[in-house]
py3Dmol code that shows the C-alpha trace and the ligand (Angstrom):
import py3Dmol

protein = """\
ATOM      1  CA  UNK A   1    -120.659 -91.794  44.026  1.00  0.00           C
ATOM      2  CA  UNK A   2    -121.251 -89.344  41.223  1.00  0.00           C
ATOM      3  CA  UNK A   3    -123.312 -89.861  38.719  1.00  0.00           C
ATOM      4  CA  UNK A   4    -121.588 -91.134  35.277  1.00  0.00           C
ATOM      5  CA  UNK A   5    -120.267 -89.122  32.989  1.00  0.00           C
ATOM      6  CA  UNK A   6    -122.859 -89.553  29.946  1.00  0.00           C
ATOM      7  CA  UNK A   7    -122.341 -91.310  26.871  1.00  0.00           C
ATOM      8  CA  UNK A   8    -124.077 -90.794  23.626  1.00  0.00           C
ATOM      9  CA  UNK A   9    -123.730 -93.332  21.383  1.00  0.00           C
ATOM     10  CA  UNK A  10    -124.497 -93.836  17.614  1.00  0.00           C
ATOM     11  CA  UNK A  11    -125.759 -96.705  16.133  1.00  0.00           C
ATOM     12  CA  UNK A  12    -125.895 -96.527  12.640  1.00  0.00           C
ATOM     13  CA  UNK A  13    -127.395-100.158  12.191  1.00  0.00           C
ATOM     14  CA  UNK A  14    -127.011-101.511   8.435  1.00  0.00           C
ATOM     15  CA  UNK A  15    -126.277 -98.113   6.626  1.00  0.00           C
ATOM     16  CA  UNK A  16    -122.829 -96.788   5.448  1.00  0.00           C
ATOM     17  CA  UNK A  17    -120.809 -96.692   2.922  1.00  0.00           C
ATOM     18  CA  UNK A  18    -117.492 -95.229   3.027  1.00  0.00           C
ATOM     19  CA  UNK A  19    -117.869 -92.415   1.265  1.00  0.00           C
ATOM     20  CA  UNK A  20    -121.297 -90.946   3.586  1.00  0.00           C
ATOM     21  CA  UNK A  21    -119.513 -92.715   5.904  1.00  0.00           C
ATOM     22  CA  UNK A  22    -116.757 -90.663   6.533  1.00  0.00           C
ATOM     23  CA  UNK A  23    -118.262 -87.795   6.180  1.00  0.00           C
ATOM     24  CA  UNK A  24    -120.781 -88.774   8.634  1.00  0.00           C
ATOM     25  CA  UNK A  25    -117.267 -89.127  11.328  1.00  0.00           C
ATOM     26  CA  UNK A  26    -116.291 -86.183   9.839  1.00  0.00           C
ATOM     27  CA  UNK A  27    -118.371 -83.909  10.830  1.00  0.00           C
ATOM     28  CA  UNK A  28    -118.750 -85.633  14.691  1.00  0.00           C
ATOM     29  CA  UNK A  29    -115.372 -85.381  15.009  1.00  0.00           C
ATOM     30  CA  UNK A  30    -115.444 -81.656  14.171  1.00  0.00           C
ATOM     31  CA  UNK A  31    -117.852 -81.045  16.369  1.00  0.00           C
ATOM     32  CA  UNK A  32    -116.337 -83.135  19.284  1.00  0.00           C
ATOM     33  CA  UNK A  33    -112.799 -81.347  18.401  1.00  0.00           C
ATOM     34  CA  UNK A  34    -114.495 -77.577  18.623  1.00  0.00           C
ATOM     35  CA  UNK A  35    -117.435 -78.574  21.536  1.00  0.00           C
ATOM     36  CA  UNK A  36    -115.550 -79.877  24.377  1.00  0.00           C
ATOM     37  CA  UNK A  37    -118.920 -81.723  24.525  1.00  0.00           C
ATOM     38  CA  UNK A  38    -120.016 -82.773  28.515  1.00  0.00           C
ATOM     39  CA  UNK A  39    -120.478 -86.576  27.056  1.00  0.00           C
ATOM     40  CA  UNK A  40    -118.617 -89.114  25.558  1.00  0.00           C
ATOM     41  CA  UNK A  41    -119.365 -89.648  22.246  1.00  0.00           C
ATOM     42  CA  UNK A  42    -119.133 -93.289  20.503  1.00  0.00           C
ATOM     43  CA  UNK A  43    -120.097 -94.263  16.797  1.00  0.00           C
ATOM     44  CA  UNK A  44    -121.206 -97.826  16.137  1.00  0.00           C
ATOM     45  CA  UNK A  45    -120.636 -98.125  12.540  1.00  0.00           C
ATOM     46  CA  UNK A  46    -121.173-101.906  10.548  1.00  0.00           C
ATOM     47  CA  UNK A  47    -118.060-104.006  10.274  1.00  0.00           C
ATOM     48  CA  UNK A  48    -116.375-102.570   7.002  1.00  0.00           C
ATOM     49  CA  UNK A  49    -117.000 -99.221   8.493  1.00  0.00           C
ATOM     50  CA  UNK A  50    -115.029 -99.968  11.664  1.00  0.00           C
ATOM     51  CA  UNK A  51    -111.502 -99.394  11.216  1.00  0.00           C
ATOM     52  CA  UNK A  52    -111.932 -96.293   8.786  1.00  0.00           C
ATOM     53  CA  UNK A  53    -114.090 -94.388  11.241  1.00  0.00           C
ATOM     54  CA  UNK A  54    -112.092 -95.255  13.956  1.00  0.00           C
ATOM     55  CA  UNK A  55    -108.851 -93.879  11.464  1.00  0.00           C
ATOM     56  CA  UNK A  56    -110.913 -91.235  11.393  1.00  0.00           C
ATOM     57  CA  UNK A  57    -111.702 -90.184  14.977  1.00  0.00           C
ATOM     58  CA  UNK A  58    -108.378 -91.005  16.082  1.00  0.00           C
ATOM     59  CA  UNK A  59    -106.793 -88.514  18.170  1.00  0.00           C
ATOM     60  CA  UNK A  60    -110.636 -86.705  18.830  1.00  0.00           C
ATOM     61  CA  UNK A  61    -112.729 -87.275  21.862  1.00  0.00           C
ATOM     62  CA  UNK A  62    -114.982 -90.173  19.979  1.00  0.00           C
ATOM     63  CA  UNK A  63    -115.015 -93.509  20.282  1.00  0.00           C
ATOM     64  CA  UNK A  64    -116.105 -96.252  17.799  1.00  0.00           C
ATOM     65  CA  UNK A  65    -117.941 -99.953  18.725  1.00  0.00           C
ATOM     66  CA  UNK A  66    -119.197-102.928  16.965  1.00  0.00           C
ATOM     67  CA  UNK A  67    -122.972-103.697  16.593  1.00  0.00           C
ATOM     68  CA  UNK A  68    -122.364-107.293  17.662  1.00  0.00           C
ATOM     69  CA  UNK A  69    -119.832-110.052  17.976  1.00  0.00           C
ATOM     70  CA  UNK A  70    -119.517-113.647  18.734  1.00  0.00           C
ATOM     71  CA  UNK A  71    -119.022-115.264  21.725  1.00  0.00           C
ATOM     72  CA  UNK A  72    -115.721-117.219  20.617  1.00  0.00           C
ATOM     73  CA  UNK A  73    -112.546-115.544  19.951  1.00  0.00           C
ATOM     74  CA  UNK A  74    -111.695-117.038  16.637  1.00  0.00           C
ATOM     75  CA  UNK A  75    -112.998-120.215  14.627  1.00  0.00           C
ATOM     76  CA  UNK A  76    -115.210-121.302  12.155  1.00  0.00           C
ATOM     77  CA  UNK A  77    -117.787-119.163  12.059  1.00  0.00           C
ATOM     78  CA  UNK A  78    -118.836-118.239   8.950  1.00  0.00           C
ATOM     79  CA  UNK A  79    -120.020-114.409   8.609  1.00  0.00           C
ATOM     80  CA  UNK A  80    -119.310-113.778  12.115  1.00  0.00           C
ATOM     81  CA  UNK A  81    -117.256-111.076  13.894  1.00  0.00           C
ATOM     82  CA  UNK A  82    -114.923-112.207  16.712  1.00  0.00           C
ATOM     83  CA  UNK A  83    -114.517-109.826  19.857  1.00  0.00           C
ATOM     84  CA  UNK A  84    -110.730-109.570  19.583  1.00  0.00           C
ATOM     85  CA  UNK A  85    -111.140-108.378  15.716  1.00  0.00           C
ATOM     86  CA  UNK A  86    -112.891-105.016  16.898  1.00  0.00           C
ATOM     87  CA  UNK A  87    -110.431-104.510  19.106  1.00  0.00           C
ATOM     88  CA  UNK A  88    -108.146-105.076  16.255  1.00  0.00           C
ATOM     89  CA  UNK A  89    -109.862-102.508  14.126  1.00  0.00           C
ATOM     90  CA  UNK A  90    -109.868 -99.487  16.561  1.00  0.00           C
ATOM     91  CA  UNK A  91    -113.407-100.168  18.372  1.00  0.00           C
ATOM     92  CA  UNK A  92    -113.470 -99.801  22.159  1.00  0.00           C
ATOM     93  CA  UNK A  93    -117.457-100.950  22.482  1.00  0.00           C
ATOM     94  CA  UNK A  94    -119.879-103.339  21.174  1.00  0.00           C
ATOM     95  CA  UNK A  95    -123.226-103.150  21.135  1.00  0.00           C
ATOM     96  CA  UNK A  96    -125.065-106.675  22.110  1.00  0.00           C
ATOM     97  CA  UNK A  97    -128.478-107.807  22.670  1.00  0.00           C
ATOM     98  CA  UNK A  98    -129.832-104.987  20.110  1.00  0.00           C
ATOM     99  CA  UNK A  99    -133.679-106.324  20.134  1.00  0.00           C
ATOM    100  CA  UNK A 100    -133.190-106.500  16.056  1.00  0.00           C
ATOM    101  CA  UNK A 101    -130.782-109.362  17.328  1.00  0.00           C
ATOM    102  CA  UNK A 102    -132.532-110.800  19.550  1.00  0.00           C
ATOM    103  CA  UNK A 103    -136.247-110.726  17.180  1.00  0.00           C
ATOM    104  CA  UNK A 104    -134.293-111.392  13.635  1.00  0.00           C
ATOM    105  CA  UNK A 105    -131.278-113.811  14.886  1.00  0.00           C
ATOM    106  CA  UNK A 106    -133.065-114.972  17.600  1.00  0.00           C
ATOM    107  CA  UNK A 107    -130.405-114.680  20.005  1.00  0.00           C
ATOM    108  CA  UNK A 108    -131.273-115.381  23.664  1.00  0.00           C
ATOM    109  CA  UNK A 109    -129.982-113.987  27.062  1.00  0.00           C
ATOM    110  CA  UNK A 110    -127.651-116.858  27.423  1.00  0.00           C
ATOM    111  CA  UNK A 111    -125.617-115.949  23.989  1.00  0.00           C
ATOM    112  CA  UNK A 112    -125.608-112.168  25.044  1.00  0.00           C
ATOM    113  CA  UNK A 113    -123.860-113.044  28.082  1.00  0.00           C
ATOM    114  CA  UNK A 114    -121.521-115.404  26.487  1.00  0.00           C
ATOM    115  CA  UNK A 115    -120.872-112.419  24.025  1.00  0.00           C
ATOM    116  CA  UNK A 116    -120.245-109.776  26.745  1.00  0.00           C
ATOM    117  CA  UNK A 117    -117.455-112.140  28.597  1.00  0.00           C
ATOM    118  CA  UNK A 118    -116.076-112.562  24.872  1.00  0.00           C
ATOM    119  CA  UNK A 119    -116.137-108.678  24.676  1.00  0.00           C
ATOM    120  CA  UNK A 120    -114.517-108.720  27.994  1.00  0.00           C
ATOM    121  CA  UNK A 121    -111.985-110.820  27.756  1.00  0.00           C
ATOM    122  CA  UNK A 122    -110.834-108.462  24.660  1.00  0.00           C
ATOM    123  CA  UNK A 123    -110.790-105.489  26.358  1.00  0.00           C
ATOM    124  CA  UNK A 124    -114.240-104.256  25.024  1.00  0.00           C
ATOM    125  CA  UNK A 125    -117.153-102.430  27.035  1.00  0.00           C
ATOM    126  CA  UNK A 126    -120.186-104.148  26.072  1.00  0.00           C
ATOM    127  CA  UNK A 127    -123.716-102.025  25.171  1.00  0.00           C
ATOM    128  CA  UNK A 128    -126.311-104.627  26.847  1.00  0.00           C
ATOM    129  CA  UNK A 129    -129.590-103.515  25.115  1.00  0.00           C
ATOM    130  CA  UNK A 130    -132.616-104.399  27.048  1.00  0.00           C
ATOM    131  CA  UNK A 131    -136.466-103.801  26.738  1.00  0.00           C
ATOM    132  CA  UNK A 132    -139.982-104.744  26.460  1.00  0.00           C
ATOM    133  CA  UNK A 133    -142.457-105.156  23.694  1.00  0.00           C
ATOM    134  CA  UNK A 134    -145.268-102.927  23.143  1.00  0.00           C
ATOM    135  CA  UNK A 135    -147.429-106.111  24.268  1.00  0.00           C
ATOM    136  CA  UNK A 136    -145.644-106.646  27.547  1.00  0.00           C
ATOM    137  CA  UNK A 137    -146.010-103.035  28.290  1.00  0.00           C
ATOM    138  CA  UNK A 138    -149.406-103.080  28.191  1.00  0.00           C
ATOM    139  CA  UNK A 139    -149.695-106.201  30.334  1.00  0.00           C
ATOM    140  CA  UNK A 140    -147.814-104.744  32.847  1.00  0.00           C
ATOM    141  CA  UNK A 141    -145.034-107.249  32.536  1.00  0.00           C
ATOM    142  CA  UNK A 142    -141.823-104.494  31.451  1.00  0.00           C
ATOM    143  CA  UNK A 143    -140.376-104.707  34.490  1.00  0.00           C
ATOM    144  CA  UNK A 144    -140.756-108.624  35.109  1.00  0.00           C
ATOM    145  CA  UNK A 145    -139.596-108.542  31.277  1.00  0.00           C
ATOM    146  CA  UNK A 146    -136.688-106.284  31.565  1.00  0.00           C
ATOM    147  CA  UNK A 147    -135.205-107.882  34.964  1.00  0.00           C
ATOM    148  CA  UNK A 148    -135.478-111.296  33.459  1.00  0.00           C
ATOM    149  CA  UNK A 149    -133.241-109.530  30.509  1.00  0.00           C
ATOM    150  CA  UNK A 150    -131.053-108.252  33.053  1.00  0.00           C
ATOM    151  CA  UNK A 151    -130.204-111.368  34.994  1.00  0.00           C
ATOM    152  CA  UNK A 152    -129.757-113.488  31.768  1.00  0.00           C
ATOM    153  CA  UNK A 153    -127.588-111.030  29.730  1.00  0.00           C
ATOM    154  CA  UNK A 154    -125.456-109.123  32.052  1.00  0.00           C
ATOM    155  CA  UNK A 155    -122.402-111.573  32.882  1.00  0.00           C
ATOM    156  CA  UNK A 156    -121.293-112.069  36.592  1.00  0.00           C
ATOM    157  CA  UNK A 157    -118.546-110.033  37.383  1.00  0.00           C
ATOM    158  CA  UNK A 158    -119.510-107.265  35.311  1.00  0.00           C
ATOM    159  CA  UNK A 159    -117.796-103.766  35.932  1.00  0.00           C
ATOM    160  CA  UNK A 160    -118.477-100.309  35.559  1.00  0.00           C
ATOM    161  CA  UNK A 161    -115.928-100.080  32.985  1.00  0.00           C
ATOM    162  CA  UNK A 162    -116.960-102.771  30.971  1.00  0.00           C
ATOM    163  CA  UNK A 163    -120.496-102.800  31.542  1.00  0.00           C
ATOM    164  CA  UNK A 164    -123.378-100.191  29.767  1.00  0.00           C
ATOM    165  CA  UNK A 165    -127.032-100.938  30.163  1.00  0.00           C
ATOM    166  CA  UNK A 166    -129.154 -99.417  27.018  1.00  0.00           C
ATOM    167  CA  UNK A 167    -132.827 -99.505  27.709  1.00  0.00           C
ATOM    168  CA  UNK A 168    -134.859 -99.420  24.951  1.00  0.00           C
ATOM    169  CA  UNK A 169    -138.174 -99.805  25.169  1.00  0.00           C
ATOM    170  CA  UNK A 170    -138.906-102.213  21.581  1.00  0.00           C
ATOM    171  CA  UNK A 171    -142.093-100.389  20.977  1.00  0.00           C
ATOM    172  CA  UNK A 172    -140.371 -96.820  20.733  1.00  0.00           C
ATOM    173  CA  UNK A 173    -137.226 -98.024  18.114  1.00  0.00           C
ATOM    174  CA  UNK A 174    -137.247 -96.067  14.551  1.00  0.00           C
ATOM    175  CA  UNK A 175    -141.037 -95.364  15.717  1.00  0.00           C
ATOM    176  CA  UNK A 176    -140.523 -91.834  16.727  1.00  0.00           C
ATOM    177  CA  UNK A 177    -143.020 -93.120  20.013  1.00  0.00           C
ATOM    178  CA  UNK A 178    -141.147 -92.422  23.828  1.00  0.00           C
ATOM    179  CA  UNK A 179    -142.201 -93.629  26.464  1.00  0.00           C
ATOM    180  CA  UNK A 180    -143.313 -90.374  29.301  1.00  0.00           C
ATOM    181  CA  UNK A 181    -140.724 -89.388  31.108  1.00  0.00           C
ATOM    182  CA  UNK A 182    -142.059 -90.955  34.360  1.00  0.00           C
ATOM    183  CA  UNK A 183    -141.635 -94.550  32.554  1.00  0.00           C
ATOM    184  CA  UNK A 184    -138.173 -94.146  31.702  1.00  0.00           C
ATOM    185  CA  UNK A 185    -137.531 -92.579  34.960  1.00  0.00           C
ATOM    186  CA  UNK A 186    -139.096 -95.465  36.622  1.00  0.00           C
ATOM    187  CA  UNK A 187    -137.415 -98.176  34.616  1.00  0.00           C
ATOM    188  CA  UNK A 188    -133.760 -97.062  35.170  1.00  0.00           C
ATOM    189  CA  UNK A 189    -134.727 -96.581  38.729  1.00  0.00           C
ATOM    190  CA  UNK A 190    -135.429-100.230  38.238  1.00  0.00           C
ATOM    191  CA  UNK A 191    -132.726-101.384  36.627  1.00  0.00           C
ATOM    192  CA  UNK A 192    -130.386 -99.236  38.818  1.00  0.00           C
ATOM    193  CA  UNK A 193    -131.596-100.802  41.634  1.00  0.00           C
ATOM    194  CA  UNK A 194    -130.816-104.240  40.492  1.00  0.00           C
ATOM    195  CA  UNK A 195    -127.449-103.580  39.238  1.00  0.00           C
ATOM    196  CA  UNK A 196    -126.632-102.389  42.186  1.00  0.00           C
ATOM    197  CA  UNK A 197    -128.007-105.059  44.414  1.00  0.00           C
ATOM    198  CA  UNK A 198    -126.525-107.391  42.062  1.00  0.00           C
ATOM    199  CA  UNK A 199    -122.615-105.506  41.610  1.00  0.00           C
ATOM    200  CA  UNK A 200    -122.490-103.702  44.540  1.00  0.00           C
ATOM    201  CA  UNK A 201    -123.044 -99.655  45.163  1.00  0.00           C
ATOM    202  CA  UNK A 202    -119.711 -99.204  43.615  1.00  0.00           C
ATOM    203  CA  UNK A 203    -119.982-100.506  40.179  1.00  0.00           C
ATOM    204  CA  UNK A 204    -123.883-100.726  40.533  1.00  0.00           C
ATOM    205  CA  UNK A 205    -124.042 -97.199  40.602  1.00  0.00           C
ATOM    206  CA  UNK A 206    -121.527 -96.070  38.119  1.00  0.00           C
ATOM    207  CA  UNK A 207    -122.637 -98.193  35.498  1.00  0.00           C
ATOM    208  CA  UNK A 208    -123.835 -95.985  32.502  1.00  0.00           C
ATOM    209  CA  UNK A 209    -127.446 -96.452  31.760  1.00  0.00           C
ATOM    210  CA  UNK A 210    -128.697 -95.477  28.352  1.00  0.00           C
ATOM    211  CA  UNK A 211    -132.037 -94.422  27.423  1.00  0.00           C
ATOM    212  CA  UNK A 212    -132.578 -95.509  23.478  1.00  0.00           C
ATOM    213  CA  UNK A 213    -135.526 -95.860  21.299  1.00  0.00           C
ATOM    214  CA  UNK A 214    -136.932 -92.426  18.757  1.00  0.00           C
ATOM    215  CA  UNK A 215    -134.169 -89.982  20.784  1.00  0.00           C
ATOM    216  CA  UNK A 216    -133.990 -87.124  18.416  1.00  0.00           C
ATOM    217  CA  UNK A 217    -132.146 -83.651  19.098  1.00  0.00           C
ATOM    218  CA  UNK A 218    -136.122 -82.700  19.571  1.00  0.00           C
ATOM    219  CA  UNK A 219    -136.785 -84.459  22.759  1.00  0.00           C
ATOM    220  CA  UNK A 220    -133.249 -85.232  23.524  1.00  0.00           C
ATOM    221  CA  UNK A 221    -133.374 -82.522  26.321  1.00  0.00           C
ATOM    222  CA  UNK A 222    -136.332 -83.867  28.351  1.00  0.00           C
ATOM    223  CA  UNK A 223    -134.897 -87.442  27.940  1.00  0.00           C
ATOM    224  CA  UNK A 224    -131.213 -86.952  29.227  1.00  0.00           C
ATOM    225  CA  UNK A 225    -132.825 -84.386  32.373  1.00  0.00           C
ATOM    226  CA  UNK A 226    -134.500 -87.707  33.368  1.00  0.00           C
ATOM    227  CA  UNK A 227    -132.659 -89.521  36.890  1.00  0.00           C
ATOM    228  CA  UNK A 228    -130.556 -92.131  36.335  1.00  0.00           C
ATOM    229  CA  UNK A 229    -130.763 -91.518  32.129  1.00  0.00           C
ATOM    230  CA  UNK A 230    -126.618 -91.413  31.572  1.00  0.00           C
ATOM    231  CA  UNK A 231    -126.902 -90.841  28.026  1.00  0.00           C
ATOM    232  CA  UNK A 232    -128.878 -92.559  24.836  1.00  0.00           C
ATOM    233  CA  UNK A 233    -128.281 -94.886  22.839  1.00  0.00           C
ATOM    234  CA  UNK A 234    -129.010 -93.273  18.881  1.00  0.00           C
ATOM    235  CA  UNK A 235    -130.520 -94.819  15.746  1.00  0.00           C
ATOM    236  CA  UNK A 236    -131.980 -93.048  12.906  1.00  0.00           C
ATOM    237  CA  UNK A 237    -130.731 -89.551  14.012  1.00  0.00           C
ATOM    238  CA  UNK A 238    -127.525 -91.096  14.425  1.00  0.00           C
ATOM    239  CA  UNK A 239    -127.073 -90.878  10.831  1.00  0.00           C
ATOM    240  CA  UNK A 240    -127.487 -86.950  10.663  1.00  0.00           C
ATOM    241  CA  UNK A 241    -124.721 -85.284  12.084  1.00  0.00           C
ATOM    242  CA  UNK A 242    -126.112 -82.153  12.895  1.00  0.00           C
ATOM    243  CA  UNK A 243    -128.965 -84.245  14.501  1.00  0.00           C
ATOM    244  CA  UNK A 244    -126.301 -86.404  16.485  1.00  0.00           C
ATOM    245  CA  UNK A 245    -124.246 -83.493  17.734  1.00  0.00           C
ATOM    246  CA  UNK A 246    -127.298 -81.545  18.561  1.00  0.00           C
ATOM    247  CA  UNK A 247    -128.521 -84.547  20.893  1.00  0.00           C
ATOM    248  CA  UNK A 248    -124.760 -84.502  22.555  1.00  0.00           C
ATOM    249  CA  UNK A 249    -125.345 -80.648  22.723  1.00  0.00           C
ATOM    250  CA  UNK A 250    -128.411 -81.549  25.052  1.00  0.00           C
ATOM    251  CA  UNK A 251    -126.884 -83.147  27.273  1.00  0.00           C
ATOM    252  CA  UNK A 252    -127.571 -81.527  31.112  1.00  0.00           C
TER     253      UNK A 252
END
"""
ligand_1 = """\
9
PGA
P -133.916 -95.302 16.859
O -133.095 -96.641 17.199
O -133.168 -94.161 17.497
O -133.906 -95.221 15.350
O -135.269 -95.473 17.428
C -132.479 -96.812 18.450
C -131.771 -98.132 18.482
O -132.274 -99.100 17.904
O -130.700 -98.255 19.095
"""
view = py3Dmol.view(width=600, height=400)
view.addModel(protein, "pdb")
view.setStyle({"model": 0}, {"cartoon": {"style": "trace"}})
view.addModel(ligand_1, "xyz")
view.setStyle({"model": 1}, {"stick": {}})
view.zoomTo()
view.show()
């Protein structure tokens, strides 16, 4: 099986309006258009930014996700985004499990599951973000930490197609801290291991595994070189596009 093609994916978090906004897709799609870049490219704008970037990017080689969505397809859920509504709006992927979810809205393995067979069922790949504290690091309890993660969050029946694993280590998000490149090689050795003892050496080993947490177009290189690292998952230098582009330039 050959590796996966790699994906780079923005996440712009809460920032956006539509003016910086569009410029922002502007200028990735320009680059993606003149590049013929050897990575997918995918922008994860907030809601109201959704449909417009994905107006956009239409017709380029980018794609645009959600940042989260709820589990049900419709109802009465105040605030909340329904899977089938990004779909609606142009997105292909959804980020879920971020760990600013899962520390500010306290959502637990069981809900990110129930989100990713929502995304599923909608036609949606689902981002599954995964990682350990700074604390569990240092107790030597990431992997434990991140496997627990793994079992609870990934649905059964998960696919290559519809399935991405972002590891991101909590301590190294909008920190500009990595972890060596032995760690994150070790970890996605990890978690490819499980996924593939768990999905098979089919879809185990073509799901794309995302390295995220301070990836800047400065260490992008030594990041994306590392085994098993299919691409990274983008905060803060998301929002730059030169910085973004340059990070998809890096790509081995
Ligand atoms: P960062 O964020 O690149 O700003 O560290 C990554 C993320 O939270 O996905």
């Amino acid at each position: 099986m050959p590796a996966p093609r790699p994906l780079i994916a923005g996440n712009w978090k809460m920032n956006g309006r539509t003016e910086d906004g569009a410029k922002l897709a502007g200028a990735v799609r320009a680059w993606a258009q003149a590049n013929n870049p050897r990575c997918d490219l995918l922008l994860c704008p907030p809601f109201t930014l959704v449909q417009a970037v994905a107006h956009i990017v239409l017709g380029a080689p980018v794609a645009v996700g959600g940042q989260d969505c709820h589990a049900e397809a419709a109802g009465a859920y105040t605030g909340d985004i329904a899977a089938p509504m990004l779909r609606d709006a142009g997105a292909s992927h959804v980020i879920l499990g971020h760990s600013e979810r899962r520390q500010y809205h306290k959502e637990t393995d069981a809900e990110v599951a129930a989100k990713a067979l929502a995304a599923r069922a909608a036609g949606l790949t689902a981002i599954i973000c995964v990682g350990e504290t700074e604390a569990e690091r240092v107790e030597g309890r990431a992997e434990a930490v991140v496997g627990a993660q793994l079992a609870g969050s990934v649905p059964d029946g998960a696919t290559a197609a519809d399935l991405v694993v972002a590891y991101e280590p909590v301590w190294a998000i909008g920190t500009g801290r990595t972890p060596t490149e032995a760690d994150v090689a070790a970890m996605h050795a990890f978690i490819r291991a499980r996924l593939v003892e768990r999905f098979g050496p089919g879809e185990g080993a073509g799901m794309r595994l995302l390295y995220g947490g301070s990836v800047k177009a400065t260490n992008a290189q030594t990041l994306l070189a590392v085994p098993e690292v299919n691409g990274a998952l983008v905060g803060g230098a998301s929002l730059k596009a030169e910085e973004f582009c340059a990070i998809a330039a890096a790509v081995p």
